[in-house]
N, C-alpha and C positions, 0 to 999 in steps of 0.2 A: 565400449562394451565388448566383451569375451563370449562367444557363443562357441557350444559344443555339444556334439552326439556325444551318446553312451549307450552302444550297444552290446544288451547284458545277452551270456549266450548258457546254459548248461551243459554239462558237458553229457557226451554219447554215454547209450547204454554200456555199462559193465556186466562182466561176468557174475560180480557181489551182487550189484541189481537184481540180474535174474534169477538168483538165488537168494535173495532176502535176507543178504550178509549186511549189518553196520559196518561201511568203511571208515568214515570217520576221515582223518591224517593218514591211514593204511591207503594201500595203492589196489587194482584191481585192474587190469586190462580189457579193452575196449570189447566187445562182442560183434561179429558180423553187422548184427542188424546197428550196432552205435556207431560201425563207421560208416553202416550207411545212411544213419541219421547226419552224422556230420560232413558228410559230401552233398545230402540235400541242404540243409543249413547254407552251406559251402555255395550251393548256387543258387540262390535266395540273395546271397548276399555279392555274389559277381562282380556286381559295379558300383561297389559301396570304394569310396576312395577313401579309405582309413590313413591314418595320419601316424597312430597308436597301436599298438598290441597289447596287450595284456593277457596272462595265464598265470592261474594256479601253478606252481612248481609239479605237482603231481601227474604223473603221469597220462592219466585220462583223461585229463585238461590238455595237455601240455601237448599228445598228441589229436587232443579234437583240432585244434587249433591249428596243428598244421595240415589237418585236413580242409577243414574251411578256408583258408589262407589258397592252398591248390588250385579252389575255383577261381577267384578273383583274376578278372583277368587286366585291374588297373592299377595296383599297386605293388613294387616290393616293397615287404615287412621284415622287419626284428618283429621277436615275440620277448618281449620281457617279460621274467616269470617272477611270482614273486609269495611270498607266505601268507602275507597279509591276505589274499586268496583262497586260502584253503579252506575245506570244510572246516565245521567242527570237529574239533577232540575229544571222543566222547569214551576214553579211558581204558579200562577192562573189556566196556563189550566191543570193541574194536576187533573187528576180522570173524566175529563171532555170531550167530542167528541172529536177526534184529526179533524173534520170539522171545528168547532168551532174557534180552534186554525189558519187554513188556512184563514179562512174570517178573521180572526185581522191580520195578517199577509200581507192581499191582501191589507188590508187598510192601513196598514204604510208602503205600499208598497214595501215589501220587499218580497222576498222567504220564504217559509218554513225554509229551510234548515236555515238562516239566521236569522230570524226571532227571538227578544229573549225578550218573554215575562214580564211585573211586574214581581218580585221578580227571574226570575231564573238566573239558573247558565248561562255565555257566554261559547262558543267551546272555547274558551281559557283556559277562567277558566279549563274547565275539561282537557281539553289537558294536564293542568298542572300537575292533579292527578296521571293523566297515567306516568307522567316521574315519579312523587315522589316514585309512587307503585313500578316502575319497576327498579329503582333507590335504592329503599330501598330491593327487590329480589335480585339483584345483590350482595349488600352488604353482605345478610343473606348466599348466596353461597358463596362469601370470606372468612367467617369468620367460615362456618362447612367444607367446603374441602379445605382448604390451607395447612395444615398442615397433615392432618389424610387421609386416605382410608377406605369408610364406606359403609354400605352393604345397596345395596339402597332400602332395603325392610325394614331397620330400621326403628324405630316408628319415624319419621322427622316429623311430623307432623303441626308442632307448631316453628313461628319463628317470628323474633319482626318485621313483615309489617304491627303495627297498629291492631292488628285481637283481633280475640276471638276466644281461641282452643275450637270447637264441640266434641260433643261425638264420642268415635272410632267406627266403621260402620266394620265389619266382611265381606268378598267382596267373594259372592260362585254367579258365573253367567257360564253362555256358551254363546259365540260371535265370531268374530274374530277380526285378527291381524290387527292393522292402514299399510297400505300402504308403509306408511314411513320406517316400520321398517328394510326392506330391505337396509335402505342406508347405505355410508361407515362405517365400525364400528371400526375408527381410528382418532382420538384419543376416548378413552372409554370415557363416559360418568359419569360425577360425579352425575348427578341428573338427575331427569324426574320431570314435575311439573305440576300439572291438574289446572286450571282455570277457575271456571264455575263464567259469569258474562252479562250484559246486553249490546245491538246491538249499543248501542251508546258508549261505552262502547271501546266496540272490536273492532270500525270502528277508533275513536281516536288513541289508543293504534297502532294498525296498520301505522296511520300515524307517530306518534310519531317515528318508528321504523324505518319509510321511511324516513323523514325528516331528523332525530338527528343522523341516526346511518348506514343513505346508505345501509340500508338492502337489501341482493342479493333477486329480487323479478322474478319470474317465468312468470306474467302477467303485464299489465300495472298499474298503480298509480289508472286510474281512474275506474276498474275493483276490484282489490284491494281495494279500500274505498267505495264499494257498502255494504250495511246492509247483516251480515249474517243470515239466515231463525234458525229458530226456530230449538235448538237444530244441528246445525250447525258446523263443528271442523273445526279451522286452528292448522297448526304446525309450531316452531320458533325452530330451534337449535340456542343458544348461547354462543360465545368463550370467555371467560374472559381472557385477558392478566394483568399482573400487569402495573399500569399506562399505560395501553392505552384504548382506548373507544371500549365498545363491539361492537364484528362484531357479524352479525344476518344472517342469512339464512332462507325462507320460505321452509317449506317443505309439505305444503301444505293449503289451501284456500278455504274457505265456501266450504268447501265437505259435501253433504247430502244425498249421496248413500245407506246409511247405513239407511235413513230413507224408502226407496225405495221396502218395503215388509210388508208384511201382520202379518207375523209371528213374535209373541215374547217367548223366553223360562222364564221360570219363575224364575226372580232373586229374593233371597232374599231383601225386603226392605220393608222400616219402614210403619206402615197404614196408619199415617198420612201424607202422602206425596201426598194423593189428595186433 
């Protein structure tokens, strides 16, 4: 058997954030307080010894990620970045008031939520990436732990879900331990895998988990498919059996405690990441 983390992260607040812009596939730059969401994320997560990286191609993924990456102070990462990640497409109103978007909305009378603008992607559509991404994770664990025992601090970096290996990122931070780590530590663990990607994103993916694969969930479906806040962790342990469908376990859910202080210690990371 194949066990492994998955930890899902969103990425820091934006400038479009703050200003109630649809990003959508559009880029927007990180805001003071998102990078300082993602340096506490960052040490929250310290001594998590990831195996994995994963990012959004987009920028305010791309550099949350090497902000949290800064604190850790027990692994070097690659960050593979990759599409499959990205928000939704959500067409014309892209870069545009997400108000905007509710008045056309109100008028083809439909919901928000519902609502699927010229040219964008449908929640199916994306529903669908979320299996491909997490379909094709699976298989990259089949194919490094079925055979060998491998030290999960190895340089793993880099694996074929569609990415692009990033630069290695040196992880010297102070934070503390996820919550989680306290749970059974039976069977051992062949991987840990970080995640940094976008709320629409993470709210799919989740579903995907609920729906395809009767994920053991701690709270309800519709608790569970609420948007996680800026800089946000959930946790998935997954069991790979051969020929059978992965079981999933939540081990934890839009947790934002770790946002919840003043103080940050100074991790290594890159200038460019405001």
């Amino acid at each position: 058997m194949i066990v492994f983390n998955i930890t899902l992260i969103r990425h820091g607040e934006t400038e479009a954030n703050k200003q109630s812009i649809v990003q959508g596939q559009s880029d927007s730059t990180l805001t003071e307080e998102g990078c300082r969401q993602a340096k506490l994320v960052g040490e929250r997560l310290q001594n998590e010894q990831f195996t994995h990286t994963y990012s959004s191609d987009l920028g305010r993924c791309l550099n949350t990620t090497e902000l949290i990456l800064s604190c850790n102070k027990i692994c070097q990462q690659q960050i593979t970045t990759s599409k499959l990640l990205r928000e939704r497409n959500f067409g014309i109103f892209q870069g545009r008031p997400s108000s905007e978007m509710k008045d056309a909305a109100k008028k083809a009378n439909k919901s928000f939520a519902d609502y699927v603008p010229p040219g964008a992607e449908t929640k199916q559509q994306m529903q669908q990436r979320t299996r491909v991404f997490f379909e094709d994770l699976c298989q990259t664990m089949r194919n490094t732990y079925k055979d060998s025992s491998t030290d999960r601090c190895s340089d793993l970096g880099i694996s074929p879900i569609h990415g692009t290996p990033r630069s290695r990122t040196l992880s010297t931070g102070s934070g503390r331990i996820t919550s989680s780590d306290d749970e059974e530590l039976t069977p051992s663990l062949s991987a840990d895998v970080l995640i940094v990607t976008h709320g629409g994103f993470l709210k799919a993916i989740i579903k995907t988990f609920i729906d395809d694969y009767n994920c053991v969930m701690t709270i309800g479906k519709g608790l569970a498919l609420r948007i996680s806040p800026n800089c946000g962790l959930s946790k998935f342990k997954v069991y790979l059996e051969e020929d059978r469908k992965p079981h999933i376990v939540c081990l934890a859910l839009h947790e934002a405690d770790h946002l919840q202080t003043d103080s940050v210690s100074q991790c290594q990371h890159a200038e460019n990441a405001n």
